[in-house]
GUKEZA-53461 format. One line per 5 residues: their letters; for each residue x, y, z of C-alpha. Coordinates in Angstrom, 2 decimals. Layout:
% residues N
A = X/Y/Z  ... $
***
This chain:
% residues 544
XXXXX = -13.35/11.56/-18.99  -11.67/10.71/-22.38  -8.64/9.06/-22.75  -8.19/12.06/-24.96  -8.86/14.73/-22.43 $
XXXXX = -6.59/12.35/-19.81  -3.75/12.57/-22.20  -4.36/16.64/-23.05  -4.39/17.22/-18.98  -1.80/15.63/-18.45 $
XXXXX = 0.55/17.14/-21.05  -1.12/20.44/-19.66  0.54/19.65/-16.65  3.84/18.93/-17.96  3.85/22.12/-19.94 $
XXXXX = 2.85/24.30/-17.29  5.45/22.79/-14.31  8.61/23.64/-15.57  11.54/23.12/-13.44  12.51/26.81/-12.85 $
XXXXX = 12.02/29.47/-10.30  13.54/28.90/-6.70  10.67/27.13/-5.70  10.50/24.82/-7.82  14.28/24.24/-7.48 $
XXXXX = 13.95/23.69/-3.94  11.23/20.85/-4.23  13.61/18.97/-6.60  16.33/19.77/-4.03  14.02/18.68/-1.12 $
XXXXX = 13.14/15.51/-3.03  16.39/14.23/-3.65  17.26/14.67/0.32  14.36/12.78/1.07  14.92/9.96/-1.54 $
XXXXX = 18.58/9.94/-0.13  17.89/9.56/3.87  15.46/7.03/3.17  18.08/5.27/0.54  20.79/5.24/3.66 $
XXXXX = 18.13/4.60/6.48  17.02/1.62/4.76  21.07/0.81/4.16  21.41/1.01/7.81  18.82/-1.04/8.97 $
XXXXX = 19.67/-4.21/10.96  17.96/-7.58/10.27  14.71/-7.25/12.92  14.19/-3.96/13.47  11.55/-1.78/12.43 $
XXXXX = 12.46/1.43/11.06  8.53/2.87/10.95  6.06/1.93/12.86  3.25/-0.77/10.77  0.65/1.92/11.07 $
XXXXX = 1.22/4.40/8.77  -2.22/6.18/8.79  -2.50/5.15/5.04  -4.90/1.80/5.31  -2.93/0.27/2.24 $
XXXXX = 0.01/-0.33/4.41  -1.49/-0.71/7.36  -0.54/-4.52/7.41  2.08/-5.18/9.53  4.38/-6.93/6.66 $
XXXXX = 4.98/-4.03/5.23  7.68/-2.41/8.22  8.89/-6.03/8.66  10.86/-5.81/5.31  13.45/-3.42/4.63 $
XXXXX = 12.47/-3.71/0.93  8.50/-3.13/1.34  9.04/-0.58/3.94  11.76/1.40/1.29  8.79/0.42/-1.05 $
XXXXX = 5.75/2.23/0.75  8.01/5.53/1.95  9.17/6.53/-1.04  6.01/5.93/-2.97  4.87/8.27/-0.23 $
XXXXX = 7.20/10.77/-1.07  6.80/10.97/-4.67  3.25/11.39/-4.14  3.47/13.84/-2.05  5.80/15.74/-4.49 $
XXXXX = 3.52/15.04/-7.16  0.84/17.04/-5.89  3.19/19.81/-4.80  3.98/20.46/-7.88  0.43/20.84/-9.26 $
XXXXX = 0.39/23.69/-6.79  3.04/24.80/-8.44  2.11/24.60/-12.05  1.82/27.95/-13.86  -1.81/27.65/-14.04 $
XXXXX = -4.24/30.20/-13.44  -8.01/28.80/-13.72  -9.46/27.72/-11.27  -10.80/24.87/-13.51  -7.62/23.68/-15.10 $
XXXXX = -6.39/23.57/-11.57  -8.54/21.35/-10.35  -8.26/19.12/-13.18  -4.91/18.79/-12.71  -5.18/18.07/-9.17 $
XXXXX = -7.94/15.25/-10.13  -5.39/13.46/-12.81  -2.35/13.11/-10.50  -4.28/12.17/-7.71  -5.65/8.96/-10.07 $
XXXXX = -1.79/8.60/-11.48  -0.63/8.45/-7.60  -3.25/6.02/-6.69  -2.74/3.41/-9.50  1.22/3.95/-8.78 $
XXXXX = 0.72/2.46/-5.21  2.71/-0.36/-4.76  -0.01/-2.29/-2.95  -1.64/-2.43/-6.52  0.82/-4.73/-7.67 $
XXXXX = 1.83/-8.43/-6.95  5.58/-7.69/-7.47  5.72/-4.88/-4.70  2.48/-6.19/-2.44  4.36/-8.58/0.65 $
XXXXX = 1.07/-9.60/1.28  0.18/-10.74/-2.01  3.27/-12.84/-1.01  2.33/-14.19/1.83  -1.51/-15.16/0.75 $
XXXXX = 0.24/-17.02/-2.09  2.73/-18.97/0.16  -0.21/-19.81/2.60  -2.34/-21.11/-0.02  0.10/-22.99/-1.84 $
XXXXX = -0.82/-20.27/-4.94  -4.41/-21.00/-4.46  -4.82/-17.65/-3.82  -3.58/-16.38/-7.34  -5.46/-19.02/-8.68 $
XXXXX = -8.70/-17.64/-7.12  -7.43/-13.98/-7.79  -7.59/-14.82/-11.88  -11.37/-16.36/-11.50  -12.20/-13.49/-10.01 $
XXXXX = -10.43/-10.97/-12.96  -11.83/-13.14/-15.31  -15.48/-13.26/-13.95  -15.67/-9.21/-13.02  -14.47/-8.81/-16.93 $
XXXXX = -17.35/-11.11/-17.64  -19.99/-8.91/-15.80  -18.44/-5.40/-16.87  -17.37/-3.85/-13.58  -15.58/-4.70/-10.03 $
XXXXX = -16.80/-6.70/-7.88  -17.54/-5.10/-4.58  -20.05/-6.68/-2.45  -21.10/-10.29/-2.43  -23.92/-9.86/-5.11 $
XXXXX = -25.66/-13.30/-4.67  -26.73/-12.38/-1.51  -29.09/-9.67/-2.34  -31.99/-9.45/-5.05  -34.34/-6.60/-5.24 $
XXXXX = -37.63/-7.90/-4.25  -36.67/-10.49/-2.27  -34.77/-8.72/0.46  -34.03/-5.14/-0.86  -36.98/-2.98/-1.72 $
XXXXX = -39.57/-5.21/0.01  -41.53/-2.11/1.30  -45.10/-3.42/1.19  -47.12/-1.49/-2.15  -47.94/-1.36/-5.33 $
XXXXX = -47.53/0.29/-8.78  -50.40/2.39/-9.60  -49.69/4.26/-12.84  -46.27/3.56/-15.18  -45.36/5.53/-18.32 $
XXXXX = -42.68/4.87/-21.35  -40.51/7.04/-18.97  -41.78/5.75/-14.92  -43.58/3.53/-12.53  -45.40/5.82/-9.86 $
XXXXX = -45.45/3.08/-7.16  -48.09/3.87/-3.65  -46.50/2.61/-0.34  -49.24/0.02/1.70  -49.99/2.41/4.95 $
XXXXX = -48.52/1.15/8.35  -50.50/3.74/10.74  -54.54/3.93/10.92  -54.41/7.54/10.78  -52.25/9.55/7.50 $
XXXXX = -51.45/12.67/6.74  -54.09/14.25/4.51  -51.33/15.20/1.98  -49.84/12.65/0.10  -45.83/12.63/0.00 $
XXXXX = -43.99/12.06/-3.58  -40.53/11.21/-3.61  -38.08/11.98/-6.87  -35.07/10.10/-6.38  -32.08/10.04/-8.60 $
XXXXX = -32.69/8.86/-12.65  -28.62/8.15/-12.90  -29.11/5.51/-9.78  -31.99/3.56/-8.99  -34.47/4.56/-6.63 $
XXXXX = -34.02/1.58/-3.89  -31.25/3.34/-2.12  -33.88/4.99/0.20  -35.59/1.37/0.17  -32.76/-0.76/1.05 $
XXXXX = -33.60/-3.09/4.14  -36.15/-2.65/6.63  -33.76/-1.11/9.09  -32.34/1.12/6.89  -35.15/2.01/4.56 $
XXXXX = -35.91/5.72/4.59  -38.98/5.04/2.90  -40.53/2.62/5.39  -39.30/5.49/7.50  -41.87/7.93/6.06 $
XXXXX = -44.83/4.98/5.96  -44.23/4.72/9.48  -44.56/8.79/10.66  -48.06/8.60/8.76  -47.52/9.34/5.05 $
XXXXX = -48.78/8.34/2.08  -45.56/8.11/0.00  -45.80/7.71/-3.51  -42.24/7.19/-5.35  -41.31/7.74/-9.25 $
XXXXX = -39.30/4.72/-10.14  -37.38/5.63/-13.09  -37.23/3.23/-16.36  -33.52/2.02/-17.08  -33.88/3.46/-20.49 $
XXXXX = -32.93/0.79/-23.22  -32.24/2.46/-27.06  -35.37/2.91/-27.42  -35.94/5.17/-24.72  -32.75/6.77/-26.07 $
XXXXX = -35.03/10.01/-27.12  -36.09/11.09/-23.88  -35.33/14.88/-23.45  -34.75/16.89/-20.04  -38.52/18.35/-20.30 $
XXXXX = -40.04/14.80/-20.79  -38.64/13.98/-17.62  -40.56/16.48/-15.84  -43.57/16.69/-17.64  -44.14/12.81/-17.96 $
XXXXX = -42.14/12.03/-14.67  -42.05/14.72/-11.94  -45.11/16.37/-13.15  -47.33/13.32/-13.85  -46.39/11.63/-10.42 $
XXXXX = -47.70/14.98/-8.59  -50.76/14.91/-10.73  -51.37/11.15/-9.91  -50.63/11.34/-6.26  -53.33/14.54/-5.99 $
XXXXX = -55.76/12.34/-7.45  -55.46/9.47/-5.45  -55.61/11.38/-2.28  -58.20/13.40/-3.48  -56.35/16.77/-2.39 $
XXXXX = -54.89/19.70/-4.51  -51.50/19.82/-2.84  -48.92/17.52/-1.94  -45.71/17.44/-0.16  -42.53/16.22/-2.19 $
XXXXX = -38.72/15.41/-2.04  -36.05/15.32/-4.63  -32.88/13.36/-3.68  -29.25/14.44/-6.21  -30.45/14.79/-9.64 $
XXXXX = -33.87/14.37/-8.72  -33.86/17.24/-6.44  -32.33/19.23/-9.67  -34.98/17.81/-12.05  -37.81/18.18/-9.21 $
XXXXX = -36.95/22.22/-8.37  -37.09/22.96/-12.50  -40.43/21.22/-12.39  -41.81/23.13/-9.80  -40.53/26.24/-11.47 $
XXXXX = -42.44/24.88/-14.24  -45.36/24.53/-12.42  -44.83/27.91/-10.62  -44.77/30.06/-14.46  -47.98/27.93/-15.46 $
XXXXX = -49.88/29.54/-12.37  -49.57/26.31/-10.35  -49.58/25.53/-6.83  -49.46/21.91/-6.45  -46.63/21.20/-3.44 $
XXXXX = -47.04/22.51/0.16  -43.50/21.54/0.93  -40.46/20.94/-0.79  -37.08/18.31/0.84  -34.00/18.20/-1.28 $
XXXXX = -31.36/16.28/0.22  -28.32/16.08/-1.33  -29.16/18.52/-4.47  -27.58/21.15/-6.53  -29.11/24.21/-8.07 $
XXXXX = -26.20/26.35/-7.75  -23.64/24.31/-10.07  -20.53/27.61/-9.81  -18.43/25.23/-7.53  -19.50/21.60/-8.55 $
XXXXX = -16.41/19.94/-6.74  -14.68/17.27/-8.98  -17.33/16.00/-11.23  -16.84/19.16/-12.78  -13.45/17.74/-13.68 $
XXXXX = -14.89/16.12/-16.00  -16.98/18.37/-18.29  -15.69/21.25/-20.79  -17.11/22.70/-23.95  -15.48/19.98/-26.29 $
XXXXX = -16.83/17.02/-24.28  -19.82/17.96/-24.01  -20.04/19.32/-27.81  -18.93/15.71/-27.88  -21.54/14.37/-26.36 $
XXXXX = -24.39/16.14/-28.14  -23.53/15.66/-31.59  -23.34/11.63/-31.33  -25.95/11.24/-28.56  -27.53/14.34/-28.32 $
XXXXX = -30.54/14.25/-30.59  -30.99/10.02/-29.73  -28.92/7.61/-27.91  -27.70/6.19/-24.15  -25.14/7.35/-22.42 $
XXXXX = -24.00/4.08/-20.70  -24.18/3.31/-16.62  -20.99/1.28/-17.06  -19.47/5.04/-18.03  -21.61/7.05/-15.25 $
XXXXX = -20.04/4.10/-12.48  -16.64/4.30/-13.57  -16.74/8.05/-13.06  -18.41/7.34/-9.51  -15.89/5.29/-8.92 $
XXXXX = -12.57/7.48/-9.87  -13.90/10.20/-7.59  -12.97/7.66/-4.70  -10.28/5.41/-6.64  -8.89/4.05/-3.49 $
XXXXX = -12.29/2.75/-1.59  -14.05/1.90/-4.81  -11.49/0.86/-7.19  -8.06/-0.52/-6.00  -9.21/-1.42/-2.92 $
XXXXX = -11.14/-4.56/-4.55  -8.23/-4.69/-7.05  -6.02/-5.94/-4.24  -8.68/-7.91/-2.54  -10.29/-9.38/-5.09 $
XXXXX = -7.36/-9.93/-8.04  -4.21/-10.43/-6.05  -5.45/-11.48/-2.62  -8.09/-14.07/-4.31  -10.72/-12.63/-1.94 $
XXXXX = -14.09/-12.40/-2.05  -15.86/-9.33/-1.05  -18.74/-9.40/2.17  -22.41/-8.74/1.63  -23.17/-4.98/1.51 $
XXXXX = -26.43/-3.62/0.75  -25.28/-0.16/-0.34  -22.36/-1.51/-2.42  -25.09/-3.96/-4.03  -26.60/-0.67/-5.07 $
XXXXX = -23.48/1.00/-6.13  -22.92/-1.72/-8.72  -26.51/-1.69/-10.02  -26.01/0.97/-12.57  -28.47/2.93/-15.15 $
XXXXX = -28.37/4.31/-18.70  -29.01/8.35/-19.42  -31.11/8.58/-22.86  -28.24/11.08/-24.90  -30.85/14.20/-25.46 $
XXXXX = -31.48/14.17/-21.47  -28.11/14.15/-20.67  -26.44/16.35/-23.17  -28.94/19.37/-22.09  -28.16/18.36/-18.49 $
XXXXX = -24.29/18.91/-18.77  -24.78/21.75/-20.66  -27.06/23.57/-18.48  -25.78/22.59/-15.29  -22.40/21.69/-14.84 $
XXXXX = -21.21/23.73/-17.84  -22.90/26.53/-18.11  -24.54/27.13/-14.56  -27.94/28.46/-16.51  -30.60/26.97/-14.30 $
XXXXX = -29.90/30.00/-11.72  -30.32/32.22/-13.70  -34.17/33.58/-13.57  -35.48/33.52/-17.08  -32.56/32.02/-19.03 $
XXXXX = -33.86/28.43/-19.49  -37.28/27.78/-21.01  -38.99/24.20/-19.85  -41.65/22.24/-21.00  -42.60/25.58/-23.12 $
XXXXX = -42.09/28.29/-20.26  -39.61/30.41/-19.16  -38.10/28.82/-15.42  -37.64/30.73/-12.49  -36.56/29.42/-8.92 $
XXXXX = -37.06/32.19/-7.09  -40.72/31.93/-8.04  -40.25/28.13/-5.93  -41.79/29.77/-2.85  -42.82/26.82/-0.59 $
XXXXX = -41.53/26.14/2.22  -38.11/23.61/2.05  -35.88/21.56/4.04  -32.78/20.81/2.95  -30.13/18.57/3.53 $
XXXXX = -26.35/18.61/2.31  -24.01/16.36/4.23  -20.10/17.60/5.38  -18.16/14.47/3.88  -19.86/14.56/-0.17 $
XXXXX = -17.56/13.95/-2.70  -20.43/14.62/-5.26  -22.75/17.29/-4.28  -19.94/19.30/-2.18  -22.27/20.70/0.82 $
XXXXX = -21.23/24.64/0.26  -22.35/24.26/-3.06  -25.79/22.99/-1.86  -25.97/25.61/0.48  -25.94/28.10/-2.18 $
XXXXX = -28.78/27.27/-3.78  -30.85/28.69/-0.64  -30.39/32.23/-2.25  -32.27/30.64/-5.49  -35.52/30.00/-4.16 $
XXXXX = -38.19/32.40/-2.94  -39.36/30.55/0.37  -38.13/30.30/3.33  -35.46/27.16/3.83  -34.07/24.87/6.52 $
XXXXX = -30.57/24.02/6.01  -29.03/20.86/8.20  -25.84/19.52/7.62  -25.53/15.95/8.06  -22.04/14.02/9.24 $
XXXXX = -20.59/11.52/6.71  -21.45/11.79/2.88  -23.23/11.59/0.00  -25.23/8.44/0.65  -24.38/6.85/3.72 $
XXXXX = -24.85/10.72/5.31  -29.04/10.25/4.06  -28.89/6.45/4.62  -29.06/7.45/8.53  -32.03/5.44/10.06 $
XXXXX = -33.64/7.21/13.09  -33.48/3.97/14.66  -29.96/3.70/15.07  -29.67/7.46/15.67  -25.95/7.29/14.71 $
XXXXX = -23.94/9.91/13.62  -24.59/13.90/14.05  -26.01/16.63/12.60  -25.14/20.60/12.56  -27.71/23.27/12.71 $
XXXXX = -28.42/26.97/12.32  -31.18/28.85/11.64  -29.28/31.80/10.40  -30.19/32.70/6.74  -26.48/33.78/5.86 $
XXXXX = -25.07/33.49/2.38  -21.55/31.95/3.13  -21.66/28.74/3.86  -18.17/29.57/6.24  -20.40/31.35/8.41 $
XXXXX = -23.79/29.71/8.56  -21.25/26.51/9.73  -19.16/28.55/12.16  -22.69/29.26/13.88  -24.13/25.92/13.81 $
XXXXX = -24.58/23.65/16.56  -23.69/19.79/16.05  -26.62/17.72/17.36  -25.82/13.87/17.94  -28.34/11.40/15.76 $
XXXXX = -29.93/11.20/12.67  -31.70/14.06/10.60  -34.79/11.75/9.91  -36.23/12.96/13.37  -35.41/16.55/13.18 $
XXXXX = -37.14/16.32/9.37  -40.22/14.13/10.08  -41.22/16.52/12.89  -40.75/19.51/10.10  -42.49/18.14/7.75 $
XXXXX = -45.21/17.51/9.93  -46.06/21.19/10.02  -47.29/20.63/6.38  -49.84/17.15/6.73  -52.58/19.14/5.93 $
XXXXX = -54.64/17.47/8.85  -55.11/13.70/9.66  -57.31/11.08/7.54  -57.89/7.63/8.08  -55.74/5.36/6.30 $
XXXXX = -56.59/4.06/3.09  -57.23/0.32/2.81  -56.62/0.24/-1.04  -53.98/1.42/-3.00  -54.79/3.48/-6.26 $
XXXXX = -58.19/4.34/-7.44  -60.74/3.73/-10.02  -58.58/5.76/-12.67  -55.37/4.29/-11.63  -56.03/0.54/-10.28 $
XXXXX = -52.75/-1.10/-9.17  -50.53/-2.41/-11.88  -48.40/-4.50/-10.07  -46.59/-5.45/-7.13  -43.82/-2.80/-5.81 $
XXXXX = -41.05/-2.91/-6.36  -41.94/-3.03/-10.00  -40.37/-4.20/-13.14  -38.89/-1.06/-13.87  -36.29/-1.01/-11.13 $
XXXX = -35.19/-4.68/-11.94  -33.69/-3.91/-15.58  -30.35/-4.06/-15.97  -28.16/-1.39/-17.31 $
***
């Protein structure tokens, strides 16, 4: 988002909330009452006691110095209630799309969260107290830190020195086997003497990297699928550079999605294989199949998405941040050649969850003088890619803007009209109840879509950390159903919740699809594609 559009929103806003009307009246009536008992409870307040309990509910003033003051406590309640106000009168505002709603809903949530008074050193008691402990060491730290995040580009929010991919994230045993201007195909090493005769390609994300399902050993959903007795190939996508800055939406599929299949089939020496998209690759991985489906093809026995849209009608707040203008915006300066920057692409990560990725490391890190713990996930989060422009301009257009990919016929790919009903294979797929990104009744709608027959689970917790689930913990829940309905409502108010991960309940599915048992390979690639390399590559060690 603009600082343009910001600005235009918010004087939307202002236009359309106009202080008349009795209801209206009576939520500047009911603010003033509230400002004015807190004014006089705070005025009556002896020295010692508390007037609100130190646990508010709201983690940013959860510290018990805040209700030990008269003046922080004042501080933190009324914040509270002009919040609160704030976004009562969004519901208010004489706006009738749906849209515009939202987007005013999205730009006075960020206003009340950088408004917090724990954001700033005046009206933080414990930035206080850290600086009387330390003797103002602690403010001395907290400007290294500023200085050394504005240094690297972005916040601080894991201890970065402690991880390195290849040393201890990504360190599934493998190699690289085949590698194009656009991916590295990398072959996982088997870890059972017996595999499934099918070989199993993973798509992950091209706006993240792909070591998010390849984290640690424990928590490595790709050792995860080595281990059930699959041969899992991965595309690891390039972190495009300007040069890569032509790349178009049908190059990734035809040189990425496409070519990894192809690769994978000859390896294994079979004509099908089983495959998984994860966000955007599950996107880019069902228009390749359609792809492949309109040229007469019938290369994948089984199709996982986890996490995915094809259905982009209600694409929760990221749709905030795309309209006809921005993305006109976008395609006449990057559009026919250029990058649209991770730096951008992480900072609009990051606003969706302002408070847990954004001012809580402001406080921590800047006026606290802290350093954040080791994280593997966070490590991740920070480790952001480029888009090439012509990829990404069709890819706003198409989806979020203009919803066209569901429609059979509308979109021609790679030189063929695309259909996803004609995606017929069998497919499991995965939303999860807490995403803040792919919202899971949006996911669920793009069952209708395709032509086979689909397994819908719904995992607990969200958008990552709901797939990052390892069997071996068996944490968290899972709902399902094997109704077929076409509200999501419904299909949930049927479901059963079923304690532990997903990665059991979809290993033994996939299962169905093997193709038979082979023994397991003891070399990686073949005469056509030797190994290249060592996983986890070069590709996924270039910075943004």
């Amino acid at each position: 988002m603009s600082e343009e559009n910001f600005a235009a929103m918010m004087q939307q806003w202002l236009k359309a909330w106009q202080p008349q009307g009795e209801a209206a009246v009576a939520l500047q009536n009911e603010w003033r009452q509230r400002h004015m008992a807190l004014w006089q409870a705070m005025m009556n307040r002896g020295v010692g006691d508390s007037l609100s309990p130190a646990k508010t509910g709201d983690r940013r003033f959860d510290d018990p110095a805040w209700g030990e003051s008269p003046i922080f406590d004042y501080l933190r309640q009324a914040y509270r209630i002009n919040a609160e106000t704030m976004k009562q009168a969004v519901e208010m505002a004489l706006v009738a799309d749906g849209v515009a709603k939202d987007r005013l809903r999205f730009v006075v949530r960020q206003v009340a969260d950088a408004m917090a008074p724990s954001n700033f050193a005046a009206t933080n008691p414990e930035f206080i107290r850290k600086a009387i402990e330390t003797q103002g060491e602690s403010i001395t730290q907290g400007i290294k830190n500023l200085i050394a995040d504005l240094e690297k580009g972005h916040i601080s929010m894991t201890d970065e020195s402690a991880f390195e991919v290849g040393r201890n994230l990504a360190i599934t045993s493998g190699s690289v086997v085949y590698e194009n201007e656009l991916m590295q195909l990398i072959q996982y090493s088997p870890l059972t003497e017996k595999v499934a005769k099918r070989p199993f390609v993973v798509v992950p994300p091209c706006i993240n990297k792909y070591y998010i399902l390849d984290l640690q050993p424990e928590n490595s959903f790709i050792r995860y699928a080595v281990e059930q007795g699959n041969t899992v190939f991965l595309v690891s996508w390039r972190n495009p550079k300007i040069e890569q800055g032509h790349l178009t939406w049908d190059e990734y599929i035809e040189q990425g999605v496409l070519k990894a299949f192809e690769v994978a089939k000859a390896i294994c020496r079979t004509d099908q294989v089983n495959a998984l998209g994860f966000c955007v690759g599950g996107t880019l991985i069902a228009s390749a199949l359609a792809v492949m489906r309109a040229r007469g093809g019938n290369d994948v026995a089984s199709l996982t998405l986890l996490t995915a849209l094809l259905d982009f009608s209600e694409p929760g707040e990221l749709g905030c941040f795309v309209d006809e203008p921005s993305v006109a915006a976008r395609e006449d300066t990057i559009g026919k050649g250029g990058l649209l920057m991770g730096s951008e692409l992480a900072s609009v990560f990051s606003a969706l969850r302002a408070n847990d990725l954004i001012w809580q490391y402001v406080v921590s890190n800047y006026l606290k003088g802290g350093k954040p713990t080791a994280f593997d996930l966070l490590h991740w989060n920070c480790d952001s890619t480029n888009l090439p422009g012509p990829f990404a301009a069709y890819y706003l257009r198409n989806t979020y803007l203009e919803n066209n990919l569901r429609v059979p016929g509308k979109l021609s790919m790679c030189g063929v009209k695309v259909d996803l009903g004609k995606v017929d294979m069998p497919v499991f797929m995965l939303a999860t109840r807490e995403d803040h990104i792919v919202p899971w009744r949006s996911s669920y709608l793009g069952r209708r879509l395709l032509g086979g027959e689909t397994t819908f689970v719904l995992g607990a917790s969200g958008h990552v950390a709901g797939v990052i689930n390892p069997a071996a913990k068996n944490k968290r829940s899972h709902w399902i159903n094997a109704a077929t309905v076409a509200d999501p409502d419904e299909w949930l108010a049927g479901a059963r919740e079923v304690a532990g991960s997903w990665w059991l309940r979809w290993s033994a599915w996939l299962k169905q699809y093997s193709g038979g048992e082979a023994a397991a390979r003891g070399r990686l690639g073949n005469k056509a594609y030797p190994p290249i390399e060592p996983a986890p590559g070069r590709y996924v060690k270039q910075k943004a």
